[in-house]
C-alpha positions in Angstrom: 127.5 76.6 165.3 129.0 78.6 167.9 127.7 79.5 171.1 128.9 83.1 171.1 129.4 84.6 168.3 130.1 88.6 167.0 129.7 90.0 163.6 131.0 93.7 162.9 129.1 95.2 166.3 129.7 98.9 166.5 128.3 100.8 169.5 128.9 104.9 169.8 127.9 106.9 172.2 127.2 110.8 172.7 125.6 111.0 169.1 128.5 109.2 167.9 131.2 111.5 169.1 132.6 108.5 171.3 133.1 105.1 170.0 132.8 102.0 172.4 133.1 99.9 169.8 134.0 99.7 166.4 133.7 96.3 164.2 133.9 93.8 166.7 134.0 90.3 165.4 134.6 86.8 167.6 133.5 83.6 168.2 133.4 81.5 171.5 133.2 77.7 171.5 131.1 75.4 173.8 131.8 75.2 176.9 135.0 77.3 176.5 136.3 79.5 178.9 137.0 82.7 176.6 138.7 86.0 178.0 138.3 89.9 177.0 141.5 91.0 177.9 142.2 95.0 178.2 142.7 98.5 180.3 139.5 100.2 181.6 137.5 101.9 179.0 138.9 99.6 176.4 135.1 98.8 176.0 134.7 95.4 177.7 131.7 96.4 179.4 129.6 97.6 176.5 130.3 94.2 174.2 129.4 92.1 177.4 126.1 94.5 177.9 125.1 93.9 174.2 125.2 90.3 174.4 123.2 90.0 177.8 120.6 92.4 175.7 120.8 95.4 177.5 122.0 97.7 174.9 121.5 97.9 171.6 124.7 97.9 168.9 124.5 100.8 166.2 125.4 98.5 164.1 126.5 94.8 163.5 125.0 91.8 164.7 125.6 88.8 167.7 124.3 85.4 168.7 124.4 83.2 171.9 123.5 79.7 171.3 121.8 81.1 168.2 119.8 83.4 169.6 120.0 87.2 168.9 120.3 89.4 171.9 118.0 91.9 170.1 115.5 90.0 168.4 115.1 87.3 170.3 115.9 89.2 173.9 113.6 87.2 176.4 114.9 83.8 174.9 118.3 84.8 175.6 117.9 86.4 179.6 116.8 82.4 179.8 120.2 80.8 178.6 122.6 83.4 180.4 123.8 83.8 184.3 125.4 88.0 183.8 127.6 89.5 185.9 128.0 93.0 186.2 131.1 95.4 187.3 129.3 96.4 190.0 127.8 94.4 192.7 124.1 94.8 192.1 122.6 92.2 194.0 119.9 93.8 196.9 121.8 94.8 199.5 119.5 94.8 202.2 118.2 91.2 201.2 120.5 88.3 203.5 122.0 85.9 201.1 119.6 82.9 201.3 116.5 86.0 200.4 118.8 86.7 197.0 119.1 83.7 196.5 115.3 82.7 196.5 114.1 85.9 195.3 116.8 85.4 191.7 115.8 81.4 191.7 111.7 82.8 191.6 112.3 85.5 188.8 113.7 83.0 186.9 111.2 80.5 188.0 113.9 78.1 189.1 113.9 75.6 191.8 116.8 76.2 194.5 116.6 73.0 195.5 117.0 71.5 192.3 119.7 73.2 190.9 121.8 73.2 194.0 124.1 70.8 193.1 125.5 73.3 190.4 126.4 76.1 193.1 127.2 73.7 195.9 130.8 74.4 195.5 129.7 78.6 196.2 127.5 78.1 198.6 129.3 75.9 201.2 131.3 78.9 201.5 128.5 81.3 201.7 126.5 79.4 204.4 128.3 80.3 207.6 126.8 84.4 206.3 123.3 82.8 205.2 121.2 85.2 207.2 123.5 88.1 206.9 122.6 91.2 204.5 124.2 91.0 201.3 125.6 94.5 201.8 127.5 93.4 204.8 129.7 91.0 203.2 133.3 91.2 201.9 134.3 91.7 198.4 135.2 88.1 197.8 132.1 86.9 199.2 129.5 89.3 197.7 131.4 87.6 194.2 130.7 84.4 195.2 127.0 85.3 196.2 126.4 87.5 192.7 127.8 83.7 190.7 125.6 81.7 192.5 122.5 83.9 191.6 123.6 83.9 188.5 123.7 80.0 188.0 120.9 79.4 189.9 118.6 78.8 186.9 121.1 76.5 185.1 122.0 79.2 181.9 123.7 77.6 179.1 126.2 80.7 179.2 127.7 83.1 181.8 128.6 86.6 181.0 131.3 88.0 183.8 132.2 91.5 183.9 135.6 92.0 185.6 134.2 89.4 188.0 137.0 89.7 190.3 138.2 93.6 190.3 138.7 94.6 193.6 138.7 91.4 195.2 141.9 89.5 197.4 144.4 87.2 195.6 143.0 84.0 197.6 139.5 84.8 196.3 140.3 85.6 192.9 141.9 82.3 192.8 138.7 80.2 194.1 136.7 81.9 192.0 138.5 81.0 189.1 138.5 77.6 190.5 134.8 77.2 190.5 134.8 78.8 186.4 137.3 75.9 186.0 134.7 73.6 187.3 131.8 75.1 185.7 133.6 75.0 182.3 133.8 70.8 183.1 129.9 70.7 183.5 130.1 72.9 179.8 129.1 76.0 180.8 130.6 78.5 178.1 131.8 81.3 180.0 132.9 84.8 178.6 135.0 86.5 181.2 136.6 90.2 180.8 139.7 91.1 183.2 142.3 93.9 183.1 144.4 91.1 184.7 147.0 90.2 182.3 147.7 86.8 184.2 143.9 85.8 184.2 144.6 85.6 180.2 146.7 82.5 180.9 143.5 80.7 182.9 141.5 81.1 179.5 141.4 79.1 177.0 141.3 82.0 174.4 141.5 85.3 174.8 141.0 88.3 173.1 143.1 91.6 173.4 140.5 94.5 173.3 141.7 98.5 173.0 139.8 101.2 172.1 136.7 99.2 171.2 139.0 97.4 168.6 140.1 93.7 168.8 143.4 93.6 168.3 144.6 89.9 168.6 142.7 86.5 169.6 143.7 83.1 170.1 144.8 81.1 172.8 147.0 82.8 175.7 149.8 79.9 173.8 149.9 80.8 170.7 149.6 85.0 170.6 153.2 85.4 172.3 155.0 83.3 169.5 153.2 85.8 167.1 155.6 89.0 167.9 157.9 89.2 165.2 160.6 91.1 167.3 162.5 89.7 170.1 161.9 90.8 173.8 164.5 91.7 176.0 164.9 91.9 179.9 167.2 95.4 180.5 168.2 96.4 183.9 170.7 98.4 185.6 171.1 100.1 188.8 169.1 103.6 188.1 165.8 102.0 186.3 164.3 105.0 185.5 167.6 106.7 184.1 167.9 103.3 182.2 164.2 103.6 180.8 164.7 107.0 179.8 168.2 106.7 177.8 166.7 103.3 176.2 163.9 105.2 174.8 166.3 107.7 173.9 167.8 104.8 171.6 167.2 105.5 167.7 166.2 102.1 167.3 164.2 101.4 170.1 160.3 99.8 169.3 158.9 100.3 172.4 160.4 100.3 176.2 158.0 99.6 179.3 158.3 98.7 182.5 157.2 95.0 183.7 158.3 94.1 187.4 162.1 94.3 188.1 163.2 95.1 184.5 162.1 97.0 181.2 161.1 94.6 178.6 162.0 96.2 174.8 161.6 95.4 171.7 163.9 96.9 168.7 163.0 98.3 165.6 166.5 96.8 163.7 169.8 96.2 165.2 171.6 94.0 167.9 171.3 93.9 171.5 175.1 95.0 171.6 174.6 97.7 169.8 171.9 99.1 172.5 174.4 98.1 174.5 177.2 100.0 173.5 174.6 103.3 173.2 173.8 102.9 176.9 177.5 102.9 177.8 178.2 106.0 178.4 174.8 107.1 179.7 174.0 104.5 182.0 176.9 104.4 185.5 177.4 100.6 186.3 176.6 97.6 184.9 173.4 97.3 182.3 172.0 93.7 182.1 170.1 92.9 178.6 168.5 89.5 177.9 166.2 87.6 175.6 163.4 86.3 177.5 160.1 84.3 176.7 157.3 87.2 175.2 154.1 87.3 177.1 150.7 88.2 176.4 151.4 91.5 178.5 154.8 92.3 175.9 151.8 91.5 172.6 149.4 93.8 174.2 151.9 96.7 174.3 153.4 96.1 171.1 149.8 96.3 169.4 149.6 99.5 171.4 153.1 100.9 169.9 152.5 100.0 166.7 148.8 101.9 166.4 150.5 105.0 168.1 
């Protein structure tokens, strides 16, 4: 059995005139580290709020660790640590009161269960007695994780977990989900961050409320069936613009120093030779590796 799992949820708002999601179907392993992967408002947040049994679904159905979030609501607020976008802890509470007052709701014992946020709270303990509103981003992260593992849960639900918050603490707290993950915690994590897709072990691409690819951050690059090119020149934007220009162009975006395109039929010489006249100097084009950020956009193309 899986520990997550998704069957068909739908979820509309506005009396149905907006869809969050539509038909969503997944399945997350034990103690796998499983990523939702996609823009904001691709509707991230509403699947992770249905499963921590918040919302309802329209239609469709989930479990976690066979339990369903709407049936069976209070069972599952017992085997899940959640997460939300915002910081939502009490503010005006110092981090040791949080952490007591989350331990007695969920009749935990602080003491007992402290070797599982050790890690989070050795770093939190210098700021013990300050108010929780007074801390910095990366800190009020690490305090919103350890009050949600302070009762042991079976599962953690993270909702952009690390938005806003400094490369060096986005990279310790994915260090402690690493370690978590060892102790087989299943974790479902959502990120716009293309390069947190790569920390997963699977992923799924979201848009639109509609999955468009899963499978491990591996495997869904050698899925593209059109080659990726690297194109650069001196003018980049006059270079994006005349490549889209191109008849046989898939799609053309931007990714760091270059534009990485795809194209519908033809050779790389024979973009080459259109940019020719239309492009002054040099124009570099190169195959390169796909990643999960060239499969994303070439789902979007392809829907458009």
């Amino acid at each position: 059995m899986k520990t997550i799992q998704t069957d068909r949820l739908t979820r509309t708002f506005d009396k149905g005139k907006v869809t969050a999601l539509q038909e969503v179907s997944f399945a997350v392993e034990k103690g796998e580290i499983f990523g939702l992967i996609g823009p904001d408002g691709a509707g991230k947040t509403t699947l992770i709020r249905i499963l921590a049994s918040l919302i309802l679904p329209d239609s469709g159905s989930a479990s976690l660790a066979g339990f369903d979030p709407v049936r069976d609501y209070a069972r599952v607020r017992q085997i899940i640590g959640y997460m939300p976008g915002r910081f939502s802890l009490y503010q005006d509470l110092s981090v040791q009161e949080n952490l007591r007052f989350f331990a007695t709701v969920f009749k935990a014992d602080l003491e007992t269960n402290y070797p599982l946020i050790k890690d989070l709270y050795d770093q939190l303990a210098p700021f013990k007695n300050r108010r929780a509103g007074q801390l910095s981003g990366g800190m009020k992260q690490k305090l919103a994780l350890c009050c949600a593992l302070v009762h042991e849960p079976e599962i953690l639900l993270l909702d952009e977990p690390t938005t806003g918050v400094d490369p060096v603490s986005r990279r310790e707290f994915w260090d402690m989900l690493i370690r978590l993950k060892a102790r087989g915690i299943t974790i479902l994590v959502s990120t716009p961050y293309m390069d947190e897709a790569t920390l997963c072990d699977r992923i799924a691409l979201i848009q639109k409320g509609t999955i468009l690819e899963t499978g491990t951050p591996a495997e869904i690059p050698r899925r593209l069936s059109r080659p990726v090119y690297a194109a650069s020149a001196g003018d980049m934007y006059l270079l994006l613009r005349a490549v889209r220009d191109y008849p046989e162009t898939h799609s053309c975006y931007t990714f760091g120093e270059s534009h990485h395109v795809q194209l519908k039929s033809g050779s790389p010489q024979d973009l080459l030779d259109f940019l020719g006249g239309r492009i002054p100097g040099p124009v570099a084009l190169d195959q390169i590796e796909p990643g999960i950020e060239d499969v994303f956009m070439d789902k979007m193309t392809s829907r458009t």
